[in-house]
N, C-alpha and C positions, 0 to 999 in steps of 0.2 A: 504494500500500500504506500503512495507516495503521501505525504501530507503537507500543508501550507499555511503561511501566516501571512494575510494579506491585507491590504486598506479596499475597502467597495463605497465611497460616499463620506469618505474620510473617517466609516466605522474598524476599526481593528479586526478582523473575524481569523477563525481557522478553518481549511477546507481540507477535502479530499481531492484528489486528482481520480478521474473517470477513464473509464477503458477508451475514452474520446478525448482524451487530452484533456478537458474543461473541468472548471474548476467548479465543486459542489458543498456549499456552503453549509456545516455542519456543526454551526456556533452554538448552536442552539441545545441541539443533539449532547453535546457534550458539557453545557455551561459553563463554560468559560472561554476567556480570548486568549490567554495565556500558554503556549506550548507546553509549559515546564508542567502545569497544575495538571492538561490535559496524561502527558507521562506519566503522574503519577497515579494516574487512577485507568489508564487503560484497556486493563484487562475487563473492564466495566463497561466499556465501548467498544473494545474488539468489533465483534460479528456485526454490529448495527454498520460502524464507519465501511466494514469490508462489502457489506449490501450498499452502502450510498456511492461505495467507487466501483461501484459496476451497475450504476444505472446509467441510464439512455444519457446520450450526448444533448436533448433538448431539456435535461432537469440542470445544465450548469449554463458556469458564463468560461465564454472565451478568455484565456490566458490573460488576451494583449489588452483585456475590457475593466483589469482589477490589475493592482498593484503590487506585485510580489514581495512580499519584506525578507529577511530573513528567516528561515524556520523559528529558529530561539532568536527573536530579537534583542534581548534582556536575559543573558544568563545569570542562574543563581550565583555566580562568583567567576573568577577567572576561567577563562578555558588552557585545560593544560595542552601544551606544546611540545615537540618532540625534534630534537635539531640533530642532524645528519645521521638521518634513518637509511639513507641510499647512500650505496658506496662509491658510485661516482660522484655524487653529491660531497660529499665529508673530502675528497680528493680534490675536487676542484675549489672545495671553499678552501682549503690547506692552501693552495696554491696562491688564492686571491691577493694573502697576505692582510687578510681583515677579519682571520680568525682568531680570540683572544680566548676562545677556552681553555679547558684544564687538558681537554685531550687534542688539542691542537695538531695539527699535520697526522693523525692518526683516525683509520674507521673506531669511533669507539668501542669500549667493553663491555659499557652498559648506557644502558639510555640517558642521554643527555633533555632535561627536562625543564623547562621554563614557561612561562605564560602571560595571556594578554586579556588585559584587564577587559568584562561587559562593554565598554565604552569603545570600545575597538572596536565593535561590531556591525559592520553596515550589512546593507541587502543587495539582489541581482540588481544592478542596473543604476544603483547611486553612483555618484561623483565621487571622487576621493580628489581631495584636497591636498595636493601634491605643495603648496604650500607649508605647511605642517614639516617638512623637510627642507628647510633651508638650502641645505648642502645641495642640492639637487640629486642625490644618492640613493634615489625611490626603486627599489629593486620588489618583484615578483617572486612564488612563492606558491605554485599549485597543490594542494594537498587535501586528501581522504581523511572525513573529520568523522570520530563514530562518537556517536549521542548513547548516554547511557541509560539505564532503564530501571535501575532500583538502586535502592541505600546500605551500606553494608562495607565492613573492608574483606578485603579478601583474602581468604584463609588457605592452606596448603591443600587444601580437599577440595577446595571449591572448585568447578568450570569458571573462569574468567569469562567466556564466552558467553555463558551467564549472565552477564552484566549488562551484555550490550540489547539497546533497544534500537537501533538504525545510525544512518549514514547519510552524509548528507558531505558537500565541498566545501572550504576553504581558500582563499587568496591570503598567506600571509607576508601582505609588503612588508617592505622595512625601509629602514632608513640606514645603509649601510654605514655610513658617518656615525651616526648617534651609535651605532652599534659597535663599532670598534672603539669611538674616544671615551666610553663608559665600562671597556670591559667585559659587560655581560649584554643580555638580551632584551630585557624587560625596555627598556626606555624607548632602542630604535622599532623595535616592533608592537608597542602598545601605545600609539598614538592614535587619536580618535580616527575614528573612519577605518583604522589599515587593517581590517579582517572581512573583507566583504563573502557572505557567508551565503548557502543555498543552490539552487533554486528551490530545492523541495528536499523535504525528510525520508528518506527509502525505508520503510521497517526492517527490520534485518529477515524476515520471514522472505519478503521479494528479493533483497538485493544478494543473499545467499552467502556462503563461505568467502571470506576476503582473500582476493590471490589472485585470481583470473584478469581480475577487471583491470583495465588500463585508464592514466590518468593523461591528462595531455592540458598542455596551456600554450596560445598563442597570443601575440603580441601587434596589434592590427594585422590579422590572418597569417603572421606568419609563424610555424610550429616553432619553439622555443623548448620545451620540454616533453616526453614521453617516457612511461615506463608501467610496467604493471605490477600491482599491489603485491606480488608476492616478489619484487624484487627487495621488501622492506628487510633491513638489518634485524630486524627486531619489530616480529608481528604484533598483528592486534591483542593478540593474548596475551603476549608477555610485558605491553607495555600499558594493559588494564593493572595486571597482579602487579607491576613496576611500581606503578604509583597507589593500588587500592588497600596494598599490606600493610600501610603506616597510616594512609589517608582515607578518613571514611568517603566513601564515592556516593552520591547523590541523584537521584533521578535528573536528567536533563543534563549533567556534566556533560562536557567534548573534548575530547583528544584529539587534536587534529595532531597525525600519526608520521608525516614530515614530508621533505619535496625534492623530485629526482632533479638528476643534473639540468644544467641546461639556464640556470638563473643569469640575471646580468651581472653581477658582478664572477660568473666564471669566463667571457670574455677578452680579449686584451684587441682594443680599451673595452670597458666597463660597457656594458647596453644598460644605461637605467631607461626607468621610463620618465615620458613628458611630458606635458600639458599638450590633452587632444590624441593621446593613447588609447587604443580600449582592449583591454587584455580579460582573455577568458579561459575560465578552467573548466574543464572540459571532461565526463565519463560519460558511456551513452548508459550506465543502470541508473544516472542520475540527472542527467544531463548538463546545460551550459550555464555558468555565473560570468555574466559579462559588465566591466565597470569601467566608468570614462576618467582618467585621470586629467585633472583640471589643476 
């Protein structure tokens, strides 16, 4: 089941997505407009939302007729982050000389983990304000973000897999300046707007075992990155149990799970991006989050 948070009349609602593409308004059905509250109570709505996404294409509205926001517009707290999960990734960012982690010029040993504050979070088709980056050092960042599905840390017996409630994309820009003259992550990549997030939430029952699916991002149409999810160093399982052993995990968290080579700062020179750019991340289980950098 795909699912969405959108504006219709400048009301907030959540929908289903229809074996027609079209979008099926199911605020009601569930009361509330809030993603996070709808997760937590899901299994309550199941069967009804999977009967409203397979009705006729004359019970919804057209895509291009309502406003997509982001699935979780408003996370309950940061979304954790996950830095050089691909190993031509972690190679060419060594290389860039704008890598100041602890595992520096090396594939890490264990997951390297940071995150970007709620406020970071735009939707399919906002503006990012390339401003916000002085340096002009706005670098791309396509990445598989998996949304969690109950509260709990996790145990040596538990399925991690367990955890997960769907899938959904990530754009995590940066500011590669801010990000080297600070040392760590948090500052160039948690600046408003730089997580543009969506189009839609895949349940994990549709979008199926993580590995096959390939991720791709282009940069006004031209391919910039490719790779498929089971190229990750470190899957979705180990880097739920990563973070869920110490940290109690929450209905609605995200782990966007990190991004294959191919970013602009592994060019020589640098490809940032620039005012009147529009870069898209790209799965077909999930489909396109396209944003205009201004």
């Amino acid at each position: 089941m795909k699912l969405v948070t959108y504006l219709r009349s400048g009301e907030k609602k959540i929908g289903v997505i229809n074996t027609a593409g079209k979008v099926v308004d199911v605020t009601d059905i569930v009361a509330t407009n809030d993603m996070n509250v709808l997760i937590d109570s899901y299994a309550t709505f199941a069967d009804r939302l999977q009967r409203y996404s397979e009705r006729p294409d004359e019970d919804g509205l057209a895509q291009e007729d309502v406003r997509l926001l982001a699935p979780i517009p408003c996370t309950r707290r940061n979304i954790f982050c996950v830095g050089k999960n691909y190993s031509a990734h972690a190679q060419e960012f060594a290389n860039s000389g704008f890598d100041s982690s602890a595992a520096a010029g090396n594939v890490p040993a264990h997951p390297i983990i940071f995150s970007k504050p709620s406020t970071s979070v735009s939707g399919p088709g906002d503006e990012v304000d390339s401003t916000l980056d002085p340096f002009h050092t706005l670098d791309y960042e396509a990445e598989l973000a998996v949304v969690l599905g109950k509260k709990g840390r996790v145990t040596q017996s538990d399925d991690p897999m367990s955890y997960v409630f769907g899938y959904t994309l990530v754009n995590d820009l940066t500011s590669r300046h801010l990000q080297k003259q600070h040392s760590q992550w948090l500052l160039g990549k948690g600046i408003d707007g730089f997580c543009p997030m969506g189009p839609v939430l895949v349940t994990a029952d549709e979008f199926g075992e993580p590995g096959s699916q390939t991720i791709a991002c282009t940069v006004n149409g031209e391919k910039r990155q490719e790779a498929a999810i089971a190229d990750l160093i470190f899957d979705v399982a180990t880097l739920i149990k990563t973070i869920g052993q110490n940290i109690t995990l929450l209905p609605g968290d995200i782990i966007a799970t990190g991004t294959p080579a191919g970013v602009g700062i592994g060019f020589t020179p640098p490809r940032y991006l620039k005012k009147g750019d529009k870069v898209t991340v790209a799965m077909k289980e999930i489909g396109e989050l396209t944003n205009t950098i201004i």
